[in-house]
Each structure stands twice: as C-alpha cells, then as structure tokens.
C-alpha positions as CSV (number, residue, x, y, z in Angstrom):
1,X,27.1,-47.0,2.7
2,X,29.4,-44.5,1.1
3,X,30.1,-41.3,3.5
4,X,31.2,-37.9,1.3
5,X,33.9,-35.5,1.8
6,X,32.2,-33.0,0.4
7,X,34.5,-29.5,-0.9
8,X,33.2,-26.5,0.2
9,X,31.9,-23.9,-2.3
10,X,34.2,-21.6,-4.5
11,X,34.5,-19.1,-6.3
12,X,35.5,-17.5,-9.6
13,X,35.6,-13.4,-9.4
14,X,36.2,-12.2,-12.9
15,X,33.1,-14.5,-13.3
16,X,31.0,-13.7,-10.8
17,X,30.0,-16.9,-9.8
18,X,30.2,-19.6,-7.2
19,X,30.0,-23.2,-7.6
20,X,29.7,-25.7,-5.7
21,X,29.4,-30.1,-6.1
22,X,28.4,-32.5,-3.4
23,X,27.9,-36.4,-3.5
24,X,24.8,-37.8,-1.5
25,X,24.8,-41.1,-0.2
26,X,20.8,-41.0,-2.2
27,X,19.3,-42.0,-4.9
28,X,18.6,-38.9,-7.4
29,X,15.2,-39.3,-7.3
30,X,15.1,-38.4,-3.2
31,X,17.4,-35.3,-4.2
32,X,14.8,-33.8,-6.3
33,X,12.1,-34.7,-4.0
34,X,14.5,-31.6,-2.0
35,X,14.4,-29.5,-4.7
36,X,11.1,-29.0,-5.6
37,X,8.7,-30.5,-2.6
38,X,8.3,-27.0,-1.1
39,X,8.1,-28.3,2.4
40,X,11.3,-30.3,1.4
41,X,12.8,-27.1,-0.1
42,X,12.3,-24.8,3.1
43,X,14.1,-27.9,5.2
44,X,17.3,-26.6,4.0
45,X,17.3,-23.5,1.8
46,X,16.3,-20.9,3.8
47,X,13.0,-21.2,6.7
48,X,10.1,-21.2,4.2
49,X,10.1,-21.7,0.4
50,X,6.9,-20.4,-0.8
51,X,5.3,-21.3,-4.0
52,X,1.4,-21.0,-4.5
53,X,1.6,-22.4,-8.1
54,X,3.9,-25.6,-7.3
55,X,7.6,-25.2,-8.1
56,X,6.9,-25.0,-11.7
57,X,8.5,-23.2,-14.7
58,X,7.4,-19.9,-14.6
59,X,5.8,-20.1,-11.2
60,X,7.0,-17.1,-8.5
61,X,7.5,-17.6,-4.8
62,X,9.9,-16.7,-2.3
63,X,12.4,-18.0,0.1
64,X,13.1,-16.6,3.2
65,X,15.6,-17.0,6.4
66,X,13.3,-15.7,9.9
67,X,14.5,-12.5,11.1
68,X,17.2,-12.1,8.3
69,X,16.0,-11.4,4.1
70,X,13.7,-12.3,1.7
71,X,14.0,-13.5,-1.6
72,X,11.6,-13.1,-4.4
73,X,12.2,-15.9,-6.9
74,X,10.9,-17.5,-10.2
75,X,11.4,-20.9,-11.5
76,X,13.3,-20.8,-14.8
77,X,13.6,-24.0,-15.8
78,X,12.4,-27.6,-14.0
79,X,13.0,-30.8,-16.1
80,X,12.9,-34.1,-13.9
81,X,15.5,-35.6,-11.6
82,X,17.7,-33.6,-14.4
83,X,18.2,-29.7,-14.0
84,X,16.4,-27.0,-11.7
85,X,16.8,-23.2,-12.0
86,X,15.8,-20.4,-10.6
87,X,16.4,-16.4,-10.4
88,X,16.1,-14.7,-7.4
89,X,16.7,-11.5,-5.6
90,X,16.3,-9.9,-2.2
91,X,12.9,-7.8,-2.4
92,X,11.4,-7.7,-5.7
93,X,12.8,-9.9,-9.1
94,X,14.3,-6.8,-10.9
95,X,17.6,-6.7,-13.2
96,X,19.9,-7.4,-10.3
97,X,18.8,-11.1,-9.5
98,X,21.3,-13.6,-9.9
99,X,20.3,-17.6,-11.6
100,X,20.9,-20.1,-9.4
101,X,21.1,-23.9,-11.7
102,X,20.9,-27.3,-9.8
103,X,22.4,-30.0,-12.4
104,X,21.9,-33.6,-10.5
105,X,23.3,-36.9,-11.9
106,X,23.7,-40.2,-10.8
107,X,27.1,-42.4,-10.0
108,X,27.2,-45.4,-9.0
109,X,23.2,-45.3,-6.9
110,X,24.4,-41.9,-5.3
111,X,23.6,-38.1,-7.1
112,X,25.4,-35.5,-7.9
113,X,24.7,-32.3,-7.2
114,X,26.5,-29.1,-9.5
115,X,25.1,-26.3,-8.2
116,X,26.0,-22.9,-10.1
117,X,24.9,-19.3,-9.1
118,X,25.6,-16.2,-11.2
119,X,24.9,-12.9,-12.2
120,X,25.5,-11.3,-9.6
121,X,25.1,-7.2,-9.6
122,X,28.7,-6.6,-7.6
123,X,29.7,-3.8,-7.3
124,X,33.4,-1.9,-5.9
125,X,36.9,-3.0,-6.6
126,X,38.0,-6.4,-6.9
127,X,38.5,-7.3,-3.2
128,X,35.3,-5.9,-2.5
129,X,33.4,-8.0,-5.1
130,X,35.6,-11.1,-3.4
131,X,34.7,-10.7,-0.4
132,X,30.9,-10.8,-1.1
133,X,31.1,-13.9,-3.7
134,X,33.2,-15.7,-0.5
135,X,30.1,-14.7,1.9
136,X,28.0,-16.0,-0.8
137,X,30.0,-19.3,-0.8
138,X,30.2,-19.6,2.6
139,X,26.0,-19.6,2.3
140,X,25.8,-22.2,-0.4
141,X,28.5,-24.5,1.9
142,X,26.0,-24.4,4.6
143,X,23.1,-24.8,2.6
144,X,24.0,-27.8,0.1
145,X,25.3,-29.5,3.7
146,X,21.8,-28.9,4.7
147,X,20.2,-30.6,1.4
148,X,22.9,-33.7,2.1
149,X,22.2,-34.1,5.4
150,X,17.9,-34.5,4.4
151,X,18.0,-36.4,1.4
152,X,20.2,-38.5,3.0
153,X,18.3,-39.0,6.4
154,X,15.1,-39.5,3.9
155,X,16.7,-42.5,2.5
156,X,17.6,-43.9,6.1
C-alpha cells in the first residue's frame, strides 16, 4: 500500500490563487464519493455541507465550520469521477466569491487530486494580500489532509 507525502498548499499572489495536489492511496471513484456525498463532504470540508437539491450543477447550499463562518455556495460544474466546482462566499454568493475546482485523475489505482481556488476579492498591498492567500493555504492543507485521511480509511 503506497503511503503519500503529500506538499502542502501554495500560493501564487499576482494570481490570487492557491493550489494545492495530493495522492490517495484510493481508487477515484471513493474520492468522489468525498466530494459530492454531502454527509461524506461535511466529514472533512467544514462541520456540515448542506445541499437540499443534491450536489448538483446549479444546486445552492452551504458549508459551514461550528462556531466559526458560513459559506454560501453553488455548484458550478459536476462531471463524474472527473472535475467538481464550486463558488462560494462567506454570507451571501455576491461578486466577491471565489471558484474553488476539484480535477481528480487516476495513476497507477491511486487519484489525484488538483485542487485550485481563485478569485479571490483581496484587498491592501502586496503583503497584506500574502498573508491572507497563506491563511487560505494553510486551510486547504488541513482540509485536503482531511479528504485523504477519509477516502482512504473508506477503502480500508
């Protein structure tokens, strides 16, 4: 069984962006159980992952982290075991939510996972706007560990 040393998160500032790829010792197929089994989802994004319409394109939910913020979101783009998106944005969906795309492949029986979020509405000077994409990075470390960690303890 392969076990993953898996980079943290980074960042690119004149981009506004952080990315972030992990390897998981699971088949694709258990990854996007993660992604779009709400249940599965609020495992390790976030305490609850709310979606009345099913994690569909189009469909609106939330995410949220008790005691901390809430997210409003909406499902941009689902195709199979391939690509999930989403916008989100604390509060209400408005013009400062940033896209958030989930790219899964497989090598070799284990996936992939790219994961790119952007758009983000920084403001202030350049260390200022660094600081907060690091934070954000720091988030999406923890996060995807979380995601590797279950799909991989599903497959066990």
């Amino acid at each position: 069984m392969p076990e993953f040393e898996n980079p943290p998160a980074t960042v690119d500032v004149p981009a506004s962006r952080v990315t972030r790829i992990v390897s998981v010792d699971a088949p694709v197929s258990t990854v996007w159980r993660c992604l779009v089994e709400p249940d599965l989802l609020a495992q390790w994004l976030g305490d609850i992952a709310a979606f009345p319409d099913g994690v569909v394109t189009g469909a609106l939910g939330r995410f949220a982290w008790t005691g901390e913020v809430v997210l409003a979101a909406r499902i941009r783009d689902v195709r199979p075991q391939t690509r999930f998106s989403f916008e989100w944005a604390e509060g209400i969906l408005s013009g400062r939510a940033s896209v958030v795309e989930v790219t899964l492949q497989e090598i070799d029986g284990c996936a992939q996972v790219h994961l790119v979020e952007s758009g983000f509405p920084l403001e202030g000077d350049h260390a200022t706007r660094r600081e907060a994409l690091r934070s954000l990075a720091a988030g999406w470390t923890v996060e995807l560990d979380e995601l590797v960690e279950l799909a991989e303890s599903l497959e066990s």
